[in-house]
N, C-alpha and C positions, 0 to 999 in steps of 0.2 A: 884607703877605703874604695872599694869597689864601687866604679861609674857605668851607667849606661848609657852605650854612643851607637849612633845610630851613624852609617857613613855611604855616601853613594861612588859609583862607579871603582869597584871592589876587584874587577875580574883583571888588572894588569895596573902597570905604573905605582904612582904614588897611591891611588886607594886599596891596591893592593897588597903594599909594607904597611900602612896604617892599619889596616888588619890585625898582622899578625904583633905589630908593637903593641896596641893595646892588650890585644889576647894575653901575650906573654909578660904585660904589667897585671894581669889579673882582672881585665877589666871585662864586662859582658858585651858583647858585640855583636849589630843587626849590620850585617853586610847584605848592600843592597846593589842589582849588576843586573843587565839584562841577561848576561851567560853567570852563572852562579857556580860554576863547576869549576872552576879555580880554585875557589875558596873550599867547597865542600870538600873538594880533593885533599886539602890540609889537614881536616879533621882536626880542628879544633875545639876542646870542650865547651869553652864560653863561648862559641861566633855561632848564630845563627844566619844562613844563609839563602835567600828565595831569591827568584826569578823576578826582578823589577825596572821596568819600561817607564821612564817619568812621562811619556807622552802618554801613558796606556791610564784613563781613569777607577778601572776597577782595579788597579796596582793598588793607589792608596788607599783601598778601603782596606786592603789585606795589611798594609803597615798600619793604619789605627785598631784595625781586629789582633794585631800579636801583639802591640803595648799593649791594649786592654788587658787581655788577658795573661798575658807572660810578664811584663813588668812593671806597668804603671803608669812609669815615670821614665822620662827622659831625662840625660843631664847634659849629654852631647853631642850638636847635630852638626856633621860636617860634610858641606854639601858641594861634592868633588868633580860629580862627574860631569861631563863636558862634551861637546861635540865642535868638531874644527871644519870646518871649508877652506882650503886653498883654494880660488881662482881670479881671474879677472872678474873686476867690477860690473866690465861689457857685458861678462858671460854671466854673471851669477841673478839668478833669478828669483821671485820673489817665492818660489818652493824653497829654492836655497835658504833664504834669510830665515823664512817660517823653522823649515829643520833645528837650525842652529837655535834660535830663539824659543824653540819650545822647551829641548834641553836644557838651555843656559842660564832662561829667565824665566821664562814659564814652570818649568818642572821646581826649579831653586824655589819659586813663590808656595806653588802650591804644596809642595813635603811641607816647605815649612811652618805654612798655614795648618795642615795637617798636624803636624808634631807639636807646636806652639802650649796648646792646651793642656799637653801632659808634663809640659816643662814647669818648674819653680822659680822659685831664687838661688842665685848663685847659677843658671844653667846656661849655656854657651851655644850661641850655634855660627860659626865657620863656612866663611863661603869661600871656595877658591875662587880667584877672578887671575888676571894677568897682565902683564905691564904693560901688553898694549891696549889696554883698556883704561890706561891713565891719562890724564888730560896732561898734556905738554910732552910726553914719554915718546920715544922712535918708536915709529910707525912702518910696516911692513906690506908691499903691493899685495894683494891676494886674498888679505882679513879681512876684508870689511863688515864680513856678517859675522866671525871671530871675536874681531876687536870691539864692535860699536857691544855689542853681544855683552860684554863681558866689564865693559862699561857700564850696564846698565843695572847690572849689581851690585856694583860698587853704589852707585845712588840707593838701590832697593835696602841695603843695607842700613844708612844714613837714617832712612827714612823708619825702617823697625827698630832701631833705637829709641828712635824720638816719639812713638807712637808705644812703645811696650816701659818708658823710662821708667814710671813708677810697679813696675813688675820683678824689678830685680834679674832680669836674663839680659843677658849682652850679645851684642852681633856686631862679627868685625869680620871684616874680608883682608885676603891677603892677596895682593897680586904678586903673582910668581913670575920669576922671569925666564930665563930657558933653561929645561931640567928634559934631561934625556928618557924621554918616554917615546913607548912607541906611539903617540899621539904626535910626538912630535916627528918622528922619524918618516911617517905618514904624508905630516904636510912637507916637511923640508928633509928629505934622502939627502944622508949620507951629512947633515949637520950634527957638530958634535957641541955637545952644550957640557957646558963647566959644572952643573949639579947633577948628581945621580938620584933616582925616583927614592932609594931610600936613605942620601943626607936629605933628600928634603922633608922626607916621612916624618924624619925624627924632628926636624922643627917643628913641622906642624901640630904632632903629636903634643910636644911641652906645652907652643903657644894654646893648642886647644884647653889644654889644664889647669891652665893658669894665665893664660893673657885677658881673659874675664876682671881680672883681680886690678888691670891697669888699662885695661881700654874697653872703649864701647862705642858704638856709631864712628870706629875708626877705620880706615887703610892702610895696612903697610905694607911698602913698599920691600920684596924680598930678594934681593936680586944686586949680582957685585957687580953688575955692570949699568955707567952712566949711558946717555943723559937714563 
């Protein structure tokens, strides 16, 4: 049965195989990316694709104006995209942290605050986060606005659980651990990571469809390497 998934940061990496996996399951898809020509370029029949900035406030009214009226109803919202800072602690400034957190925390709250309304029961919404946003997990110099970042969706998560319980929608995060995107290639040149953007697509892709069914106000950990 055809789902409607709504997915952010669409324009490269993993929100970009997400795309075209759900497309090619037959699903409808709101691809959301501040460059949107990625995706239009595929032309695909079920994806719709606009131009959206989570820091940008009249974005979201344009995503409540096209459920309104094109679908309705949400069943799956997977809230992907992200923004990174490498550098020193010394250097990174409190613009820095703001950027990153607007993205990571801020924007993840408010879509979802946005989308929430047109969801049911049974409907899922999907946070990326990342390992090093785990408490006890290796930690890397350069994150700090990354990491604590990405941290703190993992708790945002917990918490819309336990606040939407008798709703029947579920929210689980998954922390990824290093998957060769050019996000990653960015912060760390010339690392090569043991996941490609689409094995991990396709995890994600399942878990979105059906990790509702076993978890909720969860974490997991996705990633084959310790601690």
């Amino acid at each position: 049965m055809s789902k409607n998934i709504i997915i952010t940061g669409t324009s490269r990496g993993i929100g970009f195989e997400l795309v075209q996996l759900f497309a090619k399951a037959g699903h409808q898809v709101l691809a959301l990316s501040r460059n949107e020509k990625p995706i239009q370029n595929l032309k695909l029949d079920n994806v719709t694709a606009f131009p959206f900035d989570l820091n940008d406030n009249e974005a979201y009214k344009k995503v409540d104006n096209f459920i309104d009226s094109d679908w309705e109803h949400v069943d799956i919202l997977i809230n992907n995209a992200g923004a990174l800072i490498n550098k020193p602690f010394s250097e990174t400034s409190m613009e820095d942290f703001g950027n990153v957190y607007k993205t990571n925390v801020f924007g993840v709250a408010e879509l979802t605050r946005v989308v929430l309304p047109f969801m049911r029961k049974e409907s899922h919404v999907v946070t990326i986060s990342s390992m090093g946003g785990v408490q006890g997990s290796m930690k890397f110099p350069g994150l700090a606005a990354y990491s604590s970042s990405k941290a703190a969706v993992i708790t945002l998560t917990e918490l819309l659980a336990e606040e939407y319980k008798t709703s029947g929608i579920s929210f689980n995060v998954l922390a990824l651990g290093a998957v060769q995107t050019e996000m990653l290639e960015e912060a760390f040149p010339g690392y090569q990571a043991p996941t490609t953007a689409l094995e991990m697509a396709e995890y994600i892709f399942d878990f979105s469809l059906s990790g509702n069914k076993y978890y909720n106000g969860k974490l997991l950990q996705v990633s084959n390497s310790t601690p």
